[in-house]
VOBA-660922 format. One record per residue (C-alpha): residue in one letter; x, y, z. Coordinates in steps of 0.5 Angstrom, whole numbers, plus 2048, in hexadecimal, padded with zeros to 3 digits. Layout:
BEGIN
NODE residu east north  up
NODE      a    X     Y   Z
...
***
This chain:
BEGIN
NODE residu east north  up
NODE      x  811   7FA 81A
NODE      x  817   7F7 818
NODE      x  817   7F4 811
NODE      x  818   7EC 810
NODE      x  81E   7EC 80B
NODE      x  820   7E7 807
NODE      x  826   7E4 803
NODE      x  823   7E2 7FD
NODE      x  81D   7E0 7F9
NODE      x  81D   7D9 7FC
NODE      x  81F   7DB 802
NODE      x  818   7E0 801
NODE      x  814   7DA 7FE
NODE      x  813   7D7 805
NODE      x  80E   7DE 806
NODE      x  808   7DB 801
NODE      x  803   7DB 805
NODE      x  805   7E0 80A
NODE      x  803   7E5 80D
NODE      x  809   7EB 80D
NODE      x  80B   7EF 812
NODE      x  806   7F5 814
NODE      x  807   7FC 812
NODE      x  808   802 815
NODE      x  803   807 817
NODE      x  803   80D 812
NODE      x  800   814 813
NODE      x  7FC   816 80C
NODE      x  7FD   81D 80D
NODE      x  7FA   822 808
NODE      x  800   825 805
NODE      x  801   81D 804
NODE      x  7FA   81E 7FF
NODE      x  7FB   824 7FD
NODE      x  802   821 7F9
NODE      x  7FE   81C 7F7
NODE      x  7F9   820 7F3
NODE      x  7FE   823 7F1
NODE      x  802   81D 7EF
NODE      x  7FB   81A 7EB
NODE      x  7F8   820 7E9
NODE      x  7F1   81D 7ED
NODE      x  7F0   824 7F1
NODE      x  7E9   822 7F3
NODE      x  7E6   827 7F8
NODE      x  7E6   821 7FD
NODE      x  7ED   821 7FD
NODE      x  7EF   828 7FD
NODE      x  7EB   82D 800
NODE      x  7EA   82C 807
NODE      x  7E6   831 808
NODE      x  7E0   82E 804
NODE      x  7E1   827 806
NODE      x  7E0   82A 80E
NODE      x  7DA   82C 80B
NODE      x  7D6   827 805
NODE      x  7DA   821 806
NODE      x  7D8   81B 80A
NODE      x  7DE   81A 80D
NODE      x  7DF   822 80F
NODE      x  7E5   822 80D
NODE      x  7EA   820 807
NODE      x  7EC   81A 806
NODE      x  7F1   816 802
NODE      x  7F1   813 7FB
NODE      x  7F0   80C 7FA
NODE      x  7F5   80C 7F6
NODE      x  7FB   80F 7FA
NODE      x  7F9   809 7FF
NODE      x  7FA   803 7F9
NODE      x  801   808 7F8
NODE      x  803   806 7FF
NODE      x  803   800 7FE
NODE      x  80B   7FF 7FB
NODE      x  80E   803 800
NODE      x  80A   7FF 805
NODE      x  80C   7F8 802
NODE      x  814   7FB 802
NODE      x  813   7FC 80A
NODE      x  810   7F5 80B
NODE      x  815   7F1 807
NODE      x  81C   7F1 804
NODE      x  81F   7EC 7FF
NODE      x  827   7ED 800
NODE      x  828   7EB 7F9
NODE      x  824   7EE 7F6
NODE      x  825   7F3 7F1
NODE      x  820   7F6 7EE
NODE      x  818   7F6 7EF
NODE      x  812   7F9 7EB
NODE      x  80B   7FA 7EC
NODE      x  807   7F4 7E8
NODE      x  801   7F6 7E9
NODE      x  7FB   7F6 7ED
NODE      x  7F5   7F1 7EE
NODE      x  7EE   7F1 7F1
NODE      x  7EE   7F9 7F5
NODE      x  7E9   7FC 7FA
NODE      x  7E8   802 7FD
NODE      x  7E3   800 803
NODE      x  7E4   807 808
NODE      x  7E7   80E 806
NODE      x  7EC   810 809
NODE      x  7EC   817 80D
NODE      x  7F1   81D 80C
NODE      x  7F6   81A 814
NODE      x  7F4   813 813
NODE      x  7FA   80D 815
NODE      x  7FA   807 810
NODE      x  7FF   802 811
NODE      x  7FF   7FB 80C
NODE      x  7FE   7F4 80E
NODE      x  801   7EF 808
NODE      x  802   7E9 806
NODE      x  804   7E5 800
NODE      x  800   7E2 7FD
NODE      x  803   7DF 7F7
NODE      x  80A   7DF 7F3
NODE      x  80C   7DD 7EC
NODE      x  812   7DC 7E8
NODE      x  814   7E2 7E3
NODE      x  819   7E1 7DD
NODE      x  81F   7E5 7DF
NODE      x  821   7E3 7E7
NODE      x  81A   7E5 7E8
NODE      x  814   7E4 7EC
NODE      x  80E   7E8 7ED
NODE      x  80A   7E8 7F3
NODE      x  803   7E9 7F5
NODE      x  801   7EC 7FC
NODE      x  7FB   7EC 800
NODE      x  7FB   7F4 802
NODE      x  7F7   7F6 807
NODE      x  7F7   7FE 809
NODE      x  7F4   7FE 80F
NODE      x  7F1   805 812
NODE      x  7F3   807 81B
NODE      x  7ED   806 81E
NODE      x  7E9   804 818
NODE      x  7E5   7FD 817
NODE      x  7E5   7FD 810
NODE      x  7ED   7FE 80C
NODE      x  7EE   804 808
NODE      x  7F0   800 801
NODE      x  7F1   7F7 800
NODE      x  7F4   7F6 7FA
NODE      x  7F9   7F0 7F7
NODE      x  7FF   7F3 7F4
NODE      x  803   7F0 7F0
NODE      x  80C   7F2 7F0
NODE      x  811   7F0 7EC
NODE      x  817   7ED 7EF
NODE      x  81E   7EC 7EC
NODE      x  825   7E9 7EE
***
């Protein structure tokens, strides 16, 4: 995939509506949910001990934290889209988030997205919200569905 890139906002504004490219294919490996854990402090055995989620877990394996799919979604985004004037971008915030399937430990996820909504913002800005879907290789039902919102400044 190659991003679709941008001269500025206005030049960005021509996305409303549209889907943005499709991401990347990205390997969730355990040492990726381990960081995780660790990063959160959420250290639940489903995550972290391999051993016991072979044996009682539904899923006979680890499997990642719902969160760390939603905290993809950022560098997702900078691989689908570059605004080359823009100088900084924040986190806004998130609107309506699900977690419909698990991701096991080996899973491939990859984000579709589009834009959904863009609104001013005082200082050069404008905030933006995406439709972000995380969708799991081979799997009927996404990892996560979110609509996220990035803040945005020339």
């Amino acid at each position: 995939m190659s991003a679709k890139e941008f001269k500025n906002f206005q030049e960005f504004k021509t996305m409303l509506g549209k889907e943005l490219p499709k991401g990347e294919w990205y390997t969730i490996t355990q040492a990726m949910i381990n960081d995780f854990a660790n990063a959160t402090l959420d250290k639940q055995w489903i995550h972290i001990d391999e051993e016991r989620a072979k044996k009682e877990s539904p899923f006979k394996s680890t499997v990642a934290h719902g969160f760390m799919s939603v905290a993809m979604i950022s560098r997702m985004l900078e691989e689908a889209f570059t605004i080359k004037s823009v100088k900084m971008g924040l986190n806004y915030g998130l609107n309506k988030v699900r977690f419909p399937n698990p991701v096991p430990v080996n899973s491939e996820l990859r984000m579709l997205s589009s834009v959904k909504e863009i609104e001013p913002l005082a200082n050069n800005g404008i905030k933006v919200t995406f439709n972000c879907t995380i969708e799991i290789r081979g799997q009927e039902k996404p990892a996560c569905v979110a609509e996220f919102l990035a803040a945005l400044f020339e």
